[in-house]
C-alpha positions in Angstrom: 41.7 27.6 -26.8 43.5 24.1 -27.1 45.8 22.4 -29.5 45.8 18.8 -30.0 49.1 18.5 -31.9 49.9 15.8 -34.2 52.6 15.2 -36.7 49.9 15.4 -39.7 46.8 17.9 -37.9 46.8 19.9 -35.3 42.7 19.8 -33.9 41.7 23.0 -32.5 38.8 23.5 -29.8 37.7 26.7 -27.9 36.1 27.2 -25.4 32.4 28.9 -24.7 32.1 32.5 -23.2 31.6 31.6 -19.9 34.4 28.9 -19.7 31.6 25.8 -19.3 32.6 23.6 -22.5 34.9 23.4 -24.9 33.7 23.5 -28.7 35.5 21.4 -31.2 36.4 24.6 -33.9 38.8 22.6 -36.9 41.7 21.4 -37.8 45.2 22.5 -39.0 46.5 20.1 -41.8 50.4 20.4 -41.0 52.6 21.6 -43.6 55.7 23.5 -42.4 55.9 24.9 -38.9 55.9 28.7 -39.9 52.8 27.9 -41.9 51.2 26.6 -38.9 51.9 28.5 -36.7 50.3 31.6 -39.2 47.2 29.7 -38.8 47.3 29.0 -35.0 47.6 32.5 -34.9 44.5 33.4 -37.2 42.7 31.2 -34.7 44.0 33.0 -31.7 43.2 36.3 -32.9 39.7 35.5 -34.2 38.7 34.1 -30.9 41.0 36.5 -28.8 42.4 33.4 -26.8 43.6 34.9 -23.6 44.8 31.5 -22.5 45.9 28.4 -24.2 46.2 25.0 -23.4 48.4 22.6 -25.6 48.2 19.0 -25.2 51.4 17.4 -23.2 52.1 13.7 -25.2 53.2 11.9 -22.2 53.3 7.9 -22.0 50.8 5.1 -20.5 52.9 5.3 -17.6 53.5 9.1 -17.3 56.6 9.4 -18.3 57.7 12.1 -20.6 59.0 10.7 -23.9 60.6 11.9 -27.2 57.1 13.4 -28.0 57.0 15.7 -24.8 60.7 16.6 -26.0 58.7 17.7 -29.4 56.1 19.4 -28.1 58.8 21.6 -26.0 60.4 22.6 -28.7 56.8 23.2 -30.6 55.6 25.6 -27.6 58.6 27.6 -27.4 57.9 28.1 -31.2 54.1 29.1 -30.1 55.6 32.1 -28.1 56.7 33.7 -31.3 52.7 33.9 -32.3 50.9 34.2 -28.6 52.0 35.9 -25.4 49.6 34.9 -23.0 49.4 31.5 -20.3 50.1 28.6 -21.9 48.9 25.2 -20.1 50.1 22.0 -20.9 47.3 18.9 -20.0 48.0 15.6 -20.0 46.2 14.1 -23.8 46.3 10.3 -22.9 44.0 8.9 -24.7 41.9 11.8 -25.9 42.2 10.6 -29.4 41.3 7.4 -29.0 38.4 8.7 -26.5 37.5 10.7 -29.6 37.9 8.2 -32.4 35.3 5.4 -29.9 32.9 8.8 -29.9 32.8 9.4 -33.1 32.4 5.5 -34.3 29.9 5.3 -31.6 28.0 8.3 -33.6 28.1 6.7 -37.0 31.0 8.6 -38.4 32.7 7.1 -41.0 36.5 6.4 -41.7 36.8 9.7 -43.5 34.7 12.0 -41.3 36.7 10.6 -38.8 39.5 11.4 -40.1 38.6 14.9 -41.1 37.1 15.6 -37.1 38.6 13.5 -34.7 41.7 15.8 -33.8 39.6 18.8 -33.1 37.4 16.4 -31.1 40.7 15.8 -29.4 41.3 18.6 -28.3 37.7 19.6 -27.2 38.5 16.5 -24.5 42.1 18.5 -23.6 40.2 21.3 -23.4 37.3 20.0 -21.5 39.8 18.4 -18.5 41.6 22.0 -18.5 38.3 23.8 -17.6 37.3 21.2 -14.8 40.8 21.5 -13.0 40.1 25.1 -13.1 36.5 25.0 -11.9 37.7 23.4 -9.0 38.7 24.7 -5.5 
């Protein structure tokens, strides 16, 4: 399973059985961190995530920022609700990869709204699964 973790939504995508593609699942509207992290853990349990990958904010040049600081703080919070691997992969760009998708498709403003983090994290998701496929 992967997050996409944003300061309003937190996208959520999962993976198919044999670990080919990731499937773009829903989306976590952000309300207070215990809250979210009940329904991360919904997720986790109905899809019996064995690994998870969370999305690692870095900037255009690579550099880890205020965000990765975040997100490290956010994942040691995650180890309350999961006990398995965590992965951290690089997100640059995956939401604006999504949001040219999804305008591409037709989606509107709204649906866009509504889909694009969980689309988001499909991509994180998606880039996870082909470093692992590799040699």
């Amino acid at each position: 399973m992967a997050l996409d973790v944003g300061t309003k939504r937190i996208g959520v995508a999962v993976a198919d059985p044999s670990g080919s593609y990731a499937l773009p699942v829903g989306t976590i509207t952000r309300t207070e961190l215990r809250a979210d992290l009940e329904r991360i853990a919904e997720y986790l349990e109905g899809y019996a995530v064995r690994d998870l990958v969370v999305g690692e904010p870095v900037t255009l040049g690579g550099e880890r920022g205020i965000a990765a600081r975040h997100m490290d703080e956010f994942v040691a919070q995650l180890r309350h609700v999961f006990t398995g691997a965590i992965h951290r992969v690089d997100e640059r760009m995956t939401t604006a990869q999504a949001t040219k998708a999804m305008i591409a498709g037709g989606a509107s403003r709204k649906q866009r709204r509504g889909a694009v983090d969980m689309m988001a994290a499909a991509l994180i998701l998606e880039t996870f699964l082909a470093r692992r496929s590799r040699p």
